[in-house]
C-alpha positions as MATLAB code, in Angstrom:
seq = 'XXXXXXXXXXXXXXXXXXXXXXXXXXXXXXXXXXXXXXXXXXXXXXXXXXXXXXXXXXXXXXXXXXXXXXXXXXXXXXXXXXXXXXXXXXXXXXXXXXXXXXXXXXXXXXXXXXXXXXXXXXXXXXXXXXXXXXXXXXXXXXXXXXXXXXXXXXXXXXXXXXXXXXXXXXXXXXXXXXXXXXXXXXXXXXXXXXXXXXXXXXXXXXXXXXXXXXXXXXXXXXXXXXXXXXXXXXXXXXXXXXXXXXXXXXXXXXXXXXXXXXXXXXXXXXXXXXXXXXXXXXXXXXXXXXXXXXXXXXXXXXXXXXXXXXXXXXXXXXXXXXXXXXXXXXXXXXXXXXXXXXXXXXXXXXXXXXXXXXXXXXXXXXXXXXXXXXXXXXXXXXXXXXXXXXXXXXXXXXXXXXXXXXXXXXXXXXXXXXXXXXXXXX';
ca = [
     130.116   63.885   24.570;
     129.267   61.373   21.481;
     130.587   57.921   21.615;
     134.305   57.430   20.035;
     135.263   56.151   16.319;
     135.690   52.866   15.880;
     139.355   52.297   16.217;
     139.403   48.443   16.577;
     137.497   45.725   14.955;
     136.489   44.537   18.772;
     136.049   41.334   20.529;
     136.330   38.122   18.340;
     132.699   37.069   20.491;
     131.119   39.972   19.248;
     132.757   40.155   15.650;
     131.303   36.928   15.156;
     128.227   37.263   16.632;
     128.083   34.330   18.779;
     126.088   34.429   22.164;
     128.383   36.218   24.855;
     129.088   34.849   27.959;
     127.702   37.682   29.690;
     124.051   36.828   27.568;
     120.829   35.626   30.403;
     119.897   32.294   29.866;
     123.382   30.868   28.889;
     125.232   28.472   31.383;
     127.909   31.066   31.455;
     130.728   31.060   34.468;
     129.322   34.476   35.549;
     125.563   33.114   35.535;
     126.490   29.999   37.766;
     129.356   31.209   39.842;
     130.777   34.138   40.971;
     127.353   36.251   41.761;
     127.455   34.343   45.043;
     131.057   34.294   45.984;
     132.424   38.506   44.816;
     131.188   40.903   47.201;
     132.326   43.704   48.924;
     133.446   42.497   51.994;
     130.358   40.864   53.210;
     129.977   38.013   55.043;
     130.998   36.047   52.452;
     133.978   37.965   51.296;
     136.018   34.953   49.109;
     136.064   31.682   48.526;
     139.411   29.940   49.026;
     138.678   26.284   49.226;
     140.791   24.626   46.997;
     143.330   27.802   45.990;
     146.688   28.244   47.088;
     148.932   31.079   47.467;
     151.965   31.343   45.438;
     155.044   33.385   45.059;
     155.178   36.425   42.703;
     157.192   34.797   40.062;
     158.727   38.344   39.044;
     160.201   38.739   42.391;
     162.911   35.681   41.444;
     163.505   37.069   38.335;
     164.048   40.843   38.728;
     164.412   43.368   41.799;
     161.520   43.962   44.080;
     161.268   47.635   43.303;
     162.554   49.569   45.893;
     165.468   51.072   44.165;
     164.139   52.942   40.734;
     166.784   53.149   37.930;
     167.468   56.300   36.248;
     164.934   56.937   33.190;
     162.083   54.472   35.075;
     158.728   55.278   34.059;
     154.629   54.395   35.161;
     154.050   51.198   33.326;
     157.549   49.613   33.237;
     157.992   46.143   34.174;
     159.940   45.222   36.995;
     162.808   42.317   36.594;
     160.875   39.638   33.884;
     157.052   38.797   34.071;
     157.152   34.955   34.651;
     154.576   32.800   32.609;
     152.877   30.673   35.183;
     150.415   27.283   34.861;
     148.896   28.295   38.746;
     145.488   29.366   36.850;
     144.832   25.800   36.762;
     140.711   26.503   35.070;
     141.866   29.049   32.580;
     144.516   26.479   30.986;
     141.854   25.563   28.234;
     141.161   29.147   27.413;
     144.446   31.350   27.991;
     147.529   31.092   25.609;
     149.569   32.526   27.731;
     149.012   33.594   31.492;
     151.480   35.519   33.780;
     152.511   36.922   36.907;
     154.595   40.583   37.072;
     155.305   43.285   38.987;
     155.615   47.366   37.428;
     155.541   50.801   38.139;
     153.078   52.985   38.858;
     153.107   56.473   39.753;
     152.015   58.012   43.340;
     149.999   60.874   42.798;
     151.019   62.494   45.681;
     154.546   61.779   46.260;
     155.314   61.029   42.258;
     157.331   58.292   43.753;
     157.426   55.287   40.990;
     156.070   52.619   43.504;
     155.807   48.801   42.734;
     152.397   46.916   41.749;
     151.665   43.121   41.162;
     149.575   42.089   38.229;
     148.528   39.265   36.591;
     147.529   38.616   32.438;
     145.879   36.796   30.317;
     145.739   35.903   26.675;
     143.553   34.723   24.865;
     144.141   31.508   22.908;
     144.011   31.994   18.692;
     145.374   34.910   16.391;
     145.340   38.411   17.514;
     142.509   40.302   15.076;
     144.135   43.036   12.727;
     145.812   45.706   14.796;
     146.206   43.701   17.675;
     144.154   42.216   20.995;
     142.040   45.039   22.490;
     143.188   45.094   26.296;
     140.604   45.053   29.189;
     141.878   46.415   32.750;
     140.027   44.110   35.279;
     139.364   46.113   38.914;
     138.800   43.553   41.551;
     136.680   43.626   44.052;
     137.470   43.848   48.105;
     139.404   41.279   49.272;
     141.051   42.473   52.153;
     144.115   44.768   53.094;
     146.338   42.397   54.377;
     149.344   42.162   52.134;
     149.099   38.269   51.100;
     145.480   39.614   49.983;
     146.764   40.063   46.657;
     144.492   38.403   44.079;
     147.248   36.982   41.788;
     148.962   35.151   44.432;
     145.782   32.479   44.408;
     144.906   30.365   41.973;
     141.111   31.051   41.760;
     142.133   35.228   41.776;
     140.111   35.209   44.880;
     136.932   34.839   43.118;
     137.608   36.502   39.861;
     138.742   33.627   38.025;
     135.670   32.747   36.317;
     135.330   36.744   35.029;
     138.364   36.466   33.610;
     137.883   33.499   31.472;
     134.290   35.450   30.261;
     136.320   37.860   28.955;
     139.066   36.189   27.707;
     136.141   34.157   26.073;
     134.858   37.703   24.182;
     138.804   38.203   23.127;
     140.277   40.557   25.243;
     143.592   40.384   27.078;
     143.112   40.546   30.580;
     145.202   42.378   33.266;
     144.309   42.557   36.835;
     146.481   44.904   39.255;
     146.676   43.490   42.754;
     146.824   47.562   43.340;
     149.189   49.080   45.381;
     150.111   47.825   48.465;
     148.177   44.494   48.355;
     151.448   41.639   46.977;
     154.032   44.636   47.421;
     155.681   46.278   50.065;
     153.725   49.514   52.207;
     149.957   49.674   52.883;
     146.945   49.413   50.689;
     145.207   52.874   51.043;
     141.655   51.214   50.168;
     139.490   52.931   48.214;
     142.247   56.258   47.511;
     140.812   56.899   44.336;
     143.765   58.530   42.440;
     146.057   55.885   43.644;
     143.878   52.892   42.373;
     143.216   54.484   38.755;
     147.105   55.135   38.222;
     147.379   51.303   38.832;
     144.731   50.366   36.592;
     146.009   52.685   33.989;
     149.574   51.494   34.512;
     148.814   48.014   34.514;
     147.237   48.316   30.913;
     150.880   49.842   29.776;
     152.640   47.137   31.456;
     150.786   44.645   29.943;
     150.960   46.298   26.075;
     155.267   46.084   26.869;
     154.579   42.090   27.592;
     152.070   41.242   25.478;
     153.735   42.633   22.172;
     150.235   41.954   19.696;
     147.985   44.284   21.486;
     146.253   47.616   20.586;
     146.773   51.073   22.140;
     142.803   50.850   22.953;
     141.732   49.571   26.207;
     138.863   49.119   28.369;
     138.070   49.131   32.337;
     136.090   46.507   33.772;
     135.778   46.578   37.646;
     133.081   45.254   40.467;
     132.708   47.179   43.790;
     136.064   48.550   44.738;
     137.152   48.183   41.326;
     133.984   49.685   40.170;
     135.395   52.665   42.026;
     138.873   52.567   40.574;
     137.985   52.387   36.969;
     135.410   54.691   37.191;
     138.367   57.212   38.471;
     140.645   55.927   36.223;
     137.830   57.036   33.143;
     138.367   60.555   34.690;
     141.528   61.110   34.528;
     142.744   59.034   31.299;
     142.665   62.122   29.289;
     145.407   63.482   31.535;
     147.392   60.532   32.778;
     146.818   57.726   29.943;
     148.671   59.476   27.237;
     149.817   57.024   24.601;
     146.668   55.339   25.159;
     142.733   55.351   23.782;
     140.371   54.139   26.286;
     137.192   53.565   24.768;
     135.258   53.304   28.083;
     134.456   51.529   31.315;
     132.173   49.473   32.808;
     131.230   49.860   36.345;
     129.103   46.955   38.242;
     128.321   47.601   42.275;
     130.648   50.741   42.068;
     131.477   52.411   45.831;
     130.854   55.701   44.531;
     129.803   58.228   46.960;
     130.175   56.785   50.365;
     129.654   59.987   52.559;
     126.148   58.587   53.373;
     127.541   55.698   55.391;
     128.901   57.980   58.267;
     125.370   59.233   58.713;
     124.666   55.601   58.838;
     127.101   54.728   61.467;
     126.048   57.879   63.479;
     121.824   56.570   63.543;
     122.868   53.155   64.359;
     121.517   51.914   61.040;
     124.157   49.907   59.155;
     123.264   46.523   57.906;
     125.332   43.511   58.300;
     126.884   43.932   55.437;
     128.001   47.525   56.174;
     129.327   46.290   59.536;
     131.896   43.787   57.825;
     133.680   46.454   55.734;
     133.908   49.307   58.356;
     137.366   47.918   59.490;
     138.996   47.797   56.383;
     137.038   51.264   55.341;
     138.520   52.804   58.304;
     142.016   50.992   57.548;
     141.979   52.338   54.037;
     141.056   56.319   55.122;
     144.063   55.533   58.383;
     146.302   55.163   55.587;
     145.879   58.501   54.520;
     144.510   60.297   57.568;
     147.223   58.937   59.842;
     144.845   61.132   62.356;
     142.032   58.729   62.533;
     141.333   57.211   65.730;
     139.551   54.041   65.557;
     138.495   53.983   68.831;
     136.455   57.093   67.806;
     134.229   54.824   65.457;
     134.551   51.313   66.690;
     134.045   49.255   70.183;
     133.515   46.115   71.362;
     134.081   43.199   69.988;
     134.240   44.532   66.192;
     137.571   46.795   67.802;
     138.878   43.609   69.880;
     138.964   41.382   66.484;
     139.579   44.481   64.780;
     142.626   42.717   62.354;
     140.554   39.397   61.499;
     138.197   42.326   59.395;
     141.858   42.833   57.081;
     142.654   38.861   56.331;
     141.299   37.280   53.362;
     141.460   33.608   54.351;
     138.852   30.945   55.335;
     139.209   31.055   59.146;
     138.900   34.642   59.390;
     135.650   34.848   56.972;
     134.049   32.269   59.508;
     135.252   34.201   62.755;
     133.588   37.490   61.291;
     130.212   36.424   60.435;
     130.176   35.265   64.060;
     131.591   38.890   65.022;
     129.372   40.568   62.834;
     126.125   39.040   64.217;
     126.563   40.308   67.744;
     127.781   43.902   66.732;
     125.418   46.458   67.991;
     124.621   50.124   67.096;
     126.574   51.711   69.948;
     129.670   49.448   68.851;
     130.249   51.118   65.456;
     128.374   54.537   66.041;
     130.686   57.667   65.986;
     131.709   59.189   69.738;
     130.307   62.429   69.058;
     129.105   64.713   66.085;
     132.583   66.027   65.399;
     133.898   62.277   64.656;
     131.058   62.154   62.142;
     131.639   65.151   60.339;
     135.384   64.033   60.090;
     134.262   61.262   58.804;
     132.113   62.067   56.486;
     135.061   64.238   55.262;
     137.482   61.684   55.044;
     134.759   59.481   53.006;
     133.862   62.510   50.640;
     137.572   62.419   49.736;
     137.153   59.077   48.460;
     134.220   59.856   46.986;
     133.355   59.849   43.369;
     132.804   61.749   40.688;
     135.663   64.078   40.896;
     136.229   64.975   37.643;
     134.387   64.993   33.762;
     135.029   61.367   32.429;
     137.018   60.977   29.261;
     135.112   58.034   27.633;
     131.365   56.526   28.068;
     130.330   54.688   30.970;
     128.293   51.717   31.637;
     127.077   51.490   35.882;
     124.779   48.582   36.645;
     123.786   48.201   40.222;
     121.167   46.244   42.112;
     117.890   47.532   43.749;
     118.533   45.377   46.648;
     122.202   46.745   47.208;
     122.634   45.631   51.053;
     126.120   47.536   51.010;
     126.249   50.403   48.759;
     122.637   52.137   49.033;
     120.887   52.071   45.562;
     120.198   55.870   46.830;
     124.154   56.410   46.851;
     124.931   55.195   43.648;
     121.769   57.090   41.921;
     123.318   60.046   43.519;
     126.163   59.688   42.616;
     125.172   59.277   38.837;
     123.090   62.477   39.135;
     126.193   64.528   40.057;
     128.083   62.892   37.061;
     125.577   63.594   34.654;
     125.536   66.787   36.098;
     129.478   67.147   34.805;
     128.626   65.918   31.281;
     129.072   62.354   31.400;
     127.746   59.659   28.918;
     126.511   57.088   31.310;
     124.127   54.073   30.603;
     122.741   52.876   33.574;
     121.481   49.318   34.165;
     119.104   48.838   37.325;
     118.873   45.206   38.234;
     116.448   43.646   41.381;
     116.753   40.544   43.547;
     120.211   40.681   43.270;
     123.161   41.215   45.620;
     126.206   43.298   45.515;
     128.954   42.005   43.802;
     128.967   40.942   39.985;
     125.696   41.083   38.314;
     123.754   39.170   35.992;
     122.659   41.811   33.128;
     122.326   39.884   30.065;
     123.640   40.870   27.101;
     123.665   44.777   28.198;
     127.521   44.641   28.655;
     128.283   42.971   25.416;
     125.905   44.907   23.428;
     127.129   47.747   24.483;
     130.764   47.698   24.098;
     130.164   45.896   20.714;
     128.251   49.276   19.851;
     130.948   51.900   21.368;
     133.470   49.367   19.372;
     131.731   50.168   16.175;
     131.039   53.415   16.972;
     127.618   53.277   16.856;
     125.720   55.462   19.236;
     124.474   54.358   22.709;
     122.077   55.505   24.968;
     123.226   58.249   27.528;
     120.805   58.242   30.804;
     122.060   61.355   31.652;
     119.891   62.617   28.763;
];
């Protein structure tokens, strides 16, 4: 599969060819300060000092979304997205930034269900043909529902990505997903569901933000990784009435059947310790059959809920937890629990499908929560479907947002232009 047309004139960073925010060397937000505080529910999950959580403005202005009006479809706004000055560091960069809830389709049920979002726009005049939209996938930050990344000011630690690529002129939106800021539970990592909101959220945001191109990007870190890597799959079949001219994948939870064989040879690192809760939360929510109690005991099970908040107390409470967790607390109770587990996690599992536009996937050699073995795997088997994929390897780094230069830039600057770029899978 060759590289799309150019169908928009691209970023106003990379039009103009000054040094992206993304580039090594530059005091760039990303450089100085979210590598340490994204990851994937590690020990150091979020940073809240300083944030505070605040009420979905949409909710005052419109109907929460349990009854769906006659003619309602994925991407429609619910009630009146409220323009909002809680993104206190993005003031100098953002024209506009705002707070909304819309629809998004279940993929199972094809029940129209409510999502919360927020945008961004950039300051300045929209290019010819309008601001090229970039879907942002956040990373873990809990289950709970007040664990909804628009609600804080900082976007639980994606504030500073934001304003890079606000910086390169995109318009930003960034789904809270499903269940995370709205009503019902989060099914963590459900792959279908999470891509339908990413999708979604980039129609929403085209209905609010009137000068903005049918052409859109996915950006995501971790769990995001995961979602817009789906979402690449399956926007030939769901994202009709829009061109996504590709995705960008950093620390992606791809194939995570490995970590039950993990759990069952008592080898899990820290790391992998602090997510099983929500992990097991997230699979619960869709295998109501799952008994925890087959996976976890001890103290990890008696503080079982602290593993689901996303504030400051509980992030101190389970590093403490996490450092006394054994091998026989979090191993599976016999072989059958780890084969249905290993089920369960294959479900979530990607690839699942032939992408429908190229692919960047960096990850880090020293990956202490996603095996660099799992992700290289997981690759393979995409490759193996036809995908264009460039891969970007970095070392000494940890999982979460990475530092890779000017790869990122460079490279959607070339699919922009339509110039060809390198395919690993080659």
């Amino acid at each position: 599969m060759s590289a799309p047309g150019p169908r928009f004139r691209g970023p106003r960073s990379l039009r103009s060819g000054r040094s992206s925010p993304l580039r090594s060397g530059t005091s760039s937000p990303l450089r100085s300060g979210i590598i340490s505080t994204v990851l994937f529910l590690t020990t150091l999950l979020v940073a809240l000092t300083g944030t505070s959580c605040a009420t979905d403005g949409s909710s005052e202005s419109g109907p929460s979304g349990s009854t769906v009006p006659e003619g309602a479809s994925p991407g429609d706004v619910i009630g009146t997205a409220s323009d909002t000055s809680e993104y206190r560091s993005l003031a100098k960069i953002a024209e506009r930034a705002l707070r909304f809830r819309y629809r998004s389709e279940h993929p199972v049920t094809g029940e129209l269900v409510p999502v919360s979002a927020a945008a961004f726009v950039p300051r300045g005049t929209a290019p010819a043909g309008g601001w090229p939209v970039i879907a942002l996938g956040h990373p873990t930050t809990g289950v709970a529902n007040n664990c909804a990344p628009s609600f804080y000011g900082n976007l639980l630690g994606t504030v500073d990505l934001v304003a890079t690529l606000l910086e390169q002129g995109f318009v930003v939106v960034q789904t809270d997903y499903q269940g995370l800021g709205t009503p019902g539970d989060h099914a963590y990592l459900e792959p279908t569901v999470a891509a339908r909101n990413i999708i979604d959220s980039v129609r929403a945001v085209r209905s609010i933000v009137h000068d903005t191109t049918d052409d859109w990007w996915g950006f995501g870190v971790s769990q995001g990784a995961h979602a817009v890597f789906r979402a690449n799959e399956i926007a030939d079949s769901y994202g009709d009435g829009l061109n996504l001219m590709g995705t960008v994948s950093m620390s992606p939870a791809l194939d995570i059947r490995p970590l039950a064989d993990s759990m069952a040879a008592g080898t899990l690192t820290p790391d992998q310790i602090a997510f099983l809760p929500v992990i097991l939360t997230g699979l619960k929510t869709v295998h109501p059959e799952l008994n925890i109690d087959d996976y976890l005991r001890g103290p990890i099970r008696d503080t079982f809920r602290v593993f689901l908040e996303c504030n400051d107390a509980a992030r101190v409470q389970k590093q403490d937890i996490v450092e006394i967790t054994e091998p026989p607390d979090y191993r599976p109770i016999d072989a059958a629990a780890t084969e249905r587990l290993r089920g369960w996690l294959g479900e979530a599992s990607l690839p699942q499908g032939r992408a429908s536009a190229p692919m960047l996937i960096s990850y880090s050699s020293e990956d202490k929560v996603i095996r660099p073995s799992w992700t290289a795997g997981a690759i393979e088997q995409a490759c193996a479907r036809g995908d264009v994929i460039n891969t970007v390897i970095v070392r000494g780094q940890s999982h979460g947002i990475l530092d890779v230069g000017s790869k990122t830039a460079d490279w959607v600057k070339a699919v922009s232009n339509g110039d060809p770029v390198r395919n690993d899978c080659r």
